[in-house]
N, C-alpha and C positions, 0 to 999 in steps of 0.2 A: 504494500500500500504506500503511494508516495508519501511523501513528509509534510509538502506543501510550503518549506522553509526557503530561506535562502539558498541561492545557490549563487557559486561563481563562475564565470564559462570564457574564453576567448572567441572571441568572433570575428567574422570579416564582411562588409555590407557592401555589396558591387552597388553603386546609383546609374542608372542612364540618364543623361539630360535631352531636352530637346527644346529647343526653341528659352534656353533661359530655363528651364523649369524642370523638374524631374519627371521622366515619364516611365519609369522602372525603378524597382531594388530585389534585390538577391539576398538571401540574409545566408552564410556559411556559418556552421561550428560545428565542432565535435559530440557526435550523440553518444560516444562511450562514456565521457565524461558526463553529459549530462546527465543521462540512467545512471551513474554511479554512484552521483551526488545527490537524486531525487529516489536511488532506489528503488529503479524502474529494470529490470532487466532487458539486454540489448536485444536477444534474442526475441524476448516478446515482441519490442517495437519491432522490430525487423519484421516477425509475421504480420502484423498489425497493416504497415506498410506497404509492405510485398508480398500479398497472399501466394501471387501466383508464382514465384521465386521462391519460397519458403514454406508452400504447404499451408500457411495459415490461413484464418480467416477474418477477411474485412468486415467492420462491425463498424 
């Protein structure tokens, strides 16, 4: 069961601009970290994510 607490994570945010103004973002980090720190297992997310990759199921 997650913790619901803080966590801490490194990230990387790609922005596209267009015309002056942002017209995209991308948000990157590490989901091993994050599940480890939330106490989420990777393996779950991962089925969670990619059913069809992992057997799991989308819910």
């Amino acid at each position: 069961m997650p913790s619901l607490s803080h966590f801490d994570r490194e990230r990387f945010i790609q922005l596209t601009f267009k015309s002056d103004l942002i017209a995209g973002e991308r948000f990157f980090f590490d989901m091993a970290t994050l599940c480890a720190q939330s106490g989420v297992s990777t393996d779950e997310v991962r089925r969670a994510l990619f059913p069809a990759r992992t057997g799991g199921d989308a819910t």
